[in-house]
C-alpha positions in Angstrom: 0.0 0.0 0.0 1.5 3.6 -0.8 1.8 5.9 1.9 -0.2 9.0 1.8 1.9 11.6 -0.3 4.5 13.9 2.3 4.6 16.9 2.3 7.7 19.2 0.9 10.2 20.2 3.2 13.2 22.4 2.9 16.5 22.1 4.5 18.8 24.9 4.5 22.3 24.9 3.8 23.9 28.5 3.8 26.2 29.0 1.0 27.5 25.7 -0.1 31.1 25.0 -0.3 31.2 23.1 -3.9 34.1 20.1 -4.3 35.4 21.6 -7.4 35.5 25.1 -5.7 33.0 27.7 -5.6 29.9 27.9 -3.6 26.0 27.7 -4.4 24.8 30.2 -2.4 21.7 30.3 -0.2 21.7 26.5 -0.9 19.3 24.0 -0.3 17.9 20.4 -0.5 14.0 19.3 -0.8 13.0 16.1 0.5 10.7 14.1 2.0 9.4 11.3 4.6 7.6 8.3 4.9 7.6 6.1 7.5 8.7 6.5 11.2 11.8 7.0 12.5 12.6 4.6 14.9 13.8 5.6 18.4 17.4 4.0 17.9 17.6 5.9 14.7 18.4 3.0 13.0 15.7 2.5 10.2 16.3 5.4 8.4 16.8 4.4 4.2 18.0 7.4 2.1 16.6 7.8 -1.7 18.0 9.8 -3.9 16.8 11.0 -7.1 17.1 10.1 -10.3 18.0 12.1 -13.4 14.8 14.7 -14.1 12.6 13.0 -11.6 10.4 15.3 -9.0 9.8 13.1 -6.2 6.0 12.6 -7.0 7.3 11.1 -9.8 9.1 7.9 -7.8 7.3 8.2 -4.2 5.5 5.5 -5.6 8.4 3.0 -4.5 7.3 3.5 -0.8 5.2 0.8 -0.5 5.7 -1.9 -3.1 9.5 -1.7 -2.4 10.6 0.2 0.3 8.0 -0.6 3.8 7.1 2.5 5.3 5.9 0.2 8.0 9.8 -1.3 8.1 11.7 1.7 7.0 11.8 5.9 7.7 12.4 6.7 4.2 14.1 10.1 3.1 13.3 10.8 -0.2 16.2 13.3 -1.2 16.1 15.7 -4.9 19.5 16.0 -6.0 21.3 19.3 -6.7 19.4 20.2 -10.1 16.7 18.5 -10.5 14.3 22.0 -10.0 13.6 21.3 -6.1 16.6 21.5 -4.5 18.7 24.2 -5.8 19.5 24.8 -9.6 19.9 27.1 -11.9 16.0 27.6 -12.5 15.3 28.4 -8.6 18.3 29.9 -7.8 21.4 32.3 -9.0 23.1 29.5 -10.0 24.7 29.9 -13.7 25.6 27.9 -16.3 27.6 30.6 -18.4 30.9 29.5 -17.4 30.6 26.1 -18.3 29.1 23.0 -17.2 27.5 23.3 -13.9 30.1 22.8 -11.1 27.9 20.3 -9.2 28.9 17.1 -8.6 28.0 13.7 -6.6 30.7 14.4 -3.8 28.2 17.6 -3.2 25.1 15.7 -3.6 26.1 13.1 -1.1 28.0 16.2 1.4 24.6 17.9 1.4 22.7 14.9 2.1 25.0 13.7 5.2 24.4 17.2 6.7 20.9 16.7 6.1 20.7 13.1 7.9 23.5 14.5 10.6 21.4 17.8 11.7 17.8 16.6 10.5 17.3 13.4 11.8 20.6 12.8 14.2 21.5 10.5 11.7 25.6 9.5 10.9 25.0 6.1 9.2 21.8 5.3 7.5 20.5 1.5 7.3 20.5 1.7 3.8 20.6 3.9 0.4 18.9 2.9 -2.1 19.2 4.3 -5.9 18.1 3.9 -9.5 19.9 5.4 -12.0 21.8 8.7 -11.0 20.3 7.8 -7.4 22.4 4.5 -7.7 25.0 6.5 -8.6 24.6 8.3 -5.3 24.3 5.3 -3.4 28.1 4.4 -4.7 29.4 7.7 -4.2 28.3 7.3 -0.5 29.7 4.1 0.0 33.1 4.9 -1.7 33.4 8.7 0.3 31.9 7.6 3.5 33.0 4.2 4.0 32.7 3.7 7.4 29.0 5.6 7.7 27.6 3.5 5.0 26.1 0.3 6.3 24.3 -1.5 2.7 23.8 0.2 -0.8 21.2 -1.1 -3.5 22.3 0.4 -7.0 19.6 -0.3 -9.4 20.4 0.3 -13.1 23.4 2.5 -12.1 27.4 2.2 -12.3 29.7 4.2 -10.1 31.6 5.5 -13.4 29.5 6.8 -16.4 31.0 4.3 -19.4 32.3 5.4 -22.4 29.2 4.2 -24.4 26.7 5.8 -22.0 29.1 9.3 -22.5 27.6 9.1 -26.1 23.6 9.2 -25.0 24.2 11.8 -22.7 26.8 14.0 -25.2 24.0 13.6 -27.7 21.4 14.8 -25.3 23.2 17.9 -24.7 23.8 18.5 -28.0 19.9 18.3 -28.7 19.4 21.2 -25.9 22.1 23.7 -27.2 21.7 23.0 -30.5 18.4 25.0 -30.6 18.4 28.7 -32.2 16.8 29.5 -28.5 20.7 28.7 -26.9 22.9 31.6 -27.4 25.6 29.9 -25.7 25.3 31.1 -22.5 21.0 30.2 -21.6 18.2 29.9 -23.4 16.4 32.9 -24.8 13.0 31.3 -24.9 11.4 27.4 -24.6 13.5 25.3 -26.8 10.8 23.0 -28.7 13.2 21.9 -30.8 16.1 21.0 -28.9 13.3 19.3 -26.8 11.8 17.1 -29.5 14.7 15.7 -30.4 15.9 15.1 -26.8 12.8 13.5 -26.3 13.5 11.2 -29.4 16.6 10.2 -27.9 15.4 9.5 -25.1 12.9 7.5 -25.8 14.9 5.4 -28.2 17.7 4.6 -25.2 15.4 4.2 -22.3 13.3 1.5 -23.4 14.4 -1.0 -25.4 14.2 -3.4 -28.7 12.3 -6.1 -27.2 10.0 -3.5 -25.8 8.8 -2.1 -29.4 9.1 -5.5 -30.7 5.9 -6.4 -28.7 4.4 -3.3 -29.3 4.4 -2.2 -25.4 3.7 1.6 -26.7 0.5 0.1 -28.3 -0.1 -1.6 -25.4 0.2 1.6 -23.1 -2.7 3.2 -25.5 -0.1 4.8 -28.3 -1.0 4.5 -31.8 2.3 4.7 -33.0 5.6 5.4 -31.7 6.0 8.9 -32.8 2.6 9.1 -30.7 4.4 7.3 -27.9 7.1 9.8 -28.1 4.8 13.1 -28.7 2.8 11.9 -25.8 4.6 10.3 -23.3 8.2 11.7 -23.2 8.1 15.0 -24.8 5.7 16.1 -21.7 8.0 14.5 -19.0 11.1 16.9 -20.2 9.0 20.0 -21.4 8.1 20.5 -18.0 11.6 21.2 -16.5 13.6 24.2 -17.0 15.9 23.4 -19.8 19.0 24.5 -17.8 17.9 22.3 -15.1 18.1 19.4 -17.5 21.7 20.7 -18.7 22.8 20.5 -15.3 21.7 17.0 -14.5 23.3 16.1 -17.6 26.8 17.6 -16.6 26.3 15.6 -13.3 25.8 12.2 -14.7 28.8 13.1 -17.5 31.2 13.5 -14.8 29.6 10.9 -12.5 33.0 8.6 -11.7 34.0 7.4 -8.0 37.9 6.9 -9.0 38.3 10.6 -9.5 36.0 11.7 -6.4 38.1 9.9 -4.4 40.9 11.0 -6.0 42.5 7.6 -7.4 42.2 9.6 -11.1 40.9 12.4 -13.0 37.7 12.5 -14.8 38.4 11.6 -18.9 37.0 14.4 -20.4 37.2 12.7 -23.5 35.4 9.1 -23.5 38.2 7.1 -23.5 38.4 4.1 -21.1 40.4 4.9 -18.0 42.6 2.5 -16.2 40.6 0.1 -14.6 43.0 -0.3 -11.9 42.2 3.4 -10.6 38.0 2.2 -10.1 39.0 -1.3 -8.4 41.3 0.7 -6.0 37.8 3.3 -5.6 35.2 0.0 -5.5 37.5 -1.6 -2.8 37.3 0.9 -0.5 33.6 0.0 -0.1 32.6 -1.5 3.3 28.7 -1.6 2.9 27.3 -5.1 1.8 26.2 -4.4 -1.7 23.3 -5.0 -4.3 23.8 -4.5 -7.7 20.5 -5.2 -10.0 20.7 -4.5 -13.3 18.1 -4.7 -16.2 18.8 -7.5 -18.8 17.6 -4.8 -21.8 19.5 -1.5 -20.1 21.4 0.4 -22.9 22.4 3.1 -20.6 24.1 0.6 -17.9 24.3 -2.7 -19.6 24.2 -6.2 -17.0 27.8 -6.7 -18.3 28.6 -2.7 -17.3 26.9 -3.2 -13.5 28.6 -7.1 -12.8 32.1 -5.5 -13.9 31.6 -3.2 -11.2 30.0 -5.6 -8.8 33.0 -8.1 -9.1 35.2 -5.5 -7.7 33.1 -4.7 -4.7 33.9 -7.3 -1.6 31.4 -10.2 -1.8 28.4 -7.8 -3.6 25.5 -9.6 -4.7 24.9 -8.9 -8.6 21.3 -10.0 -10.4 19.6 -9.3 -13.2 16.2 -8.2 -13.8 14.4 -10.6 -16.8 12.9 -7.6 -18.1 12.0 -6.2 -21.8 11.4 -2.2 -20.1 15.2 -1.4 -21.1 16.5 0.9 -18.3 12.8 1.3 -16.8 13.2 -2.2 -15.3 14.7 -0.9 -12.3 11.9 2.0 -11.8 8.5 -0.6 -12.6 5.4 1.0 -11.7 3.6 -1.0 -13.6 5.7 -4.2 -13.1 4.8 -6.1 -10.5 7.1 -8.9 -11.1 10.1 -6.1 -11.0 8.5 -4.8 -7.8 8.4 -8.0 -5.7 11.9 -9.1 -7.2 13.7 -5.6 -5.9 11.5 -5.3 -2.9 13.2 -9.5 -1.9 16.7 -8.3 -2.9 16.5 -5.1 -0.2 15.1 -8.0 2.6 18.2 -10.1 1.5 20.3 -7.3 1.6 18.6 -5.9 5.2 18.4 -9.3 7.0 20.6 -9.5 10.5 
């Protein structure tokens, strides 16, 4: 059963020192909470959010996966995502480049939230799809020894070579649009959002998906209905600069170099694998990593790779045709119940 929805709240954070210098300024997060936090403190499960979700849009998980009965879930918006600070709601800028936000400021923010919120050092469990499961792994490779378990859903701790490409493309969809002048958009830009949107929808979900006609199934005539109807609305409704900034994020999402083992490759190319099994080692937290069979972002072979260099992590699959929606099933039972046994594995004493 889903808990009735929570209301917003706002923690302040002051002007934010930023990893990669700077600050944000009159910073803040949004979050919210389910459940009850027990007297020992000791139930509380962090969830952060994924790349252009509000959390209305994956509360829904409170319930089928995560107990609100069992669990005091903090549903956290990550730096950009419209709710907590970015450079819609704030005086945040992109003109100097790509947004100087990154995960080690995500998951800073979020311990001073748990720390000064909730009296909170070292939560039960964090638990992330996609750029949340990147989270997760940036929590359990920064603060080792405050991170007791991590489930990383359809998420690697370093964005791959191959995934670079979707999200490069992406960005070049936004700023490619007459309405970017190089600096912000002058205006809604329809076209840089239609063809995001193709993108989009042509990565997320996948061949076996279309195969069976699943967009005909949902009550699409045709794809380019699916598409019109279904994921144009789901980006239109952010601030374009927002989605820029997510997308800068997830581009220079790689553990190695926040820990400092190596420097982000701002070009593609593979970097030493040695520096992200030194990075993946440092992980104390007993681990989950589920990955969808039919994920083109963050492939099964992409997430066990990773998984085989965390100490004794448990890696599985999810039998899915949904692509990288597999490990956020609304509609998928079968999904639900299978991620919802792999956090009571994960959580039994």
């Amino acid at each position: 059963m889903h808990p009735r929805p929570a209301p917003p709240r706002r923690f302040a954070l002051g002007d934010f020192p930023l990893a990669a210098g700077g600050t944000l300024p009159c910073a803040w997060l949004d979050y919210r909470v389910y459940g009850t936090l027990a007297g020992d403190r000791s139930n509380l499960v962090l969830y952060p959010s994924s790349y252009g979700a509000w959390p209305e849009d994956i509360d829904w998980v409170v319930g089928p996966i995560l107990d609100p009965e069992r669990w005091c879930v903090v549903l956290v918006s990550q730096f950009g995502n419209g709710r907590s600070t970015s450079p819609s709601n704030s005086g945040a800028t992109l003109a100097a480049g790509p947004w100087p936000v990154d995960h080690r400021d995500n998951v800073a923010a979020q311990l001073r939230l748990l720390e000064e919120v909730f009296q909170v050092a070292a939560p039960a469990l964090i638990y992330g799809w996609s750029m949340g499961a990147q989270q997760a792994y940036h929590w359990a490779v920064l603060e080792p020894e405050r991170t007791r378990r991590i489930c990383c859903v359809c998420g690697t701790a370093r964005t791959t070579a191959h995934n670079r490409v979707f999200l490069l493309s992406l960005r070049q969809a936004l700023t490619a649009d007459p309405h970017w002048d190089g600096l912000r958009f002058r205006g809604v830009p329809e076209q840089g959002l239609r063809t995001f949107a193709l993108i989009y929808a042509s990565w997320a979900a996948s061949q076996p998906f279309y195969r069976r006609g699943a967009h005909r199934q949902l009550g699409y005539a045709s794809v380019d209905a699916y598409v019109e109807q279904a994921w144009l609305p789901a980006y239109r409704r952010h601030d374009p600069h927002d989605l820029l900034a997510m997308l800068d994020v997830w581009l220079a999402n790689d553990v190695a170099a926040a820990a400092g083992f190596s420097a982000s490759d701002a070009t593609g190319d593979d970097d030493p694998e040695a520096d992200l099994a030194q990075a993946l080692g440092r992980i104390r937290a007993r681990t989950a990593v589920i990955a969808g069979r039919h994920d083109l972002y963050f492939t099964p072979e992409d997430c066990q790779a990773e998984a085989a260099l965390i100490r004794e992590a448990h890696f599985e699959v999810l039998e899915s045709d949904l692509g990288h929606r597999a490990g956020n099933p609304r509609d998928a039972p079968a999904e639900q119940r299978q991620l919802r046994a792999a956090i009571d594995r994960l959580c039994a004493d």
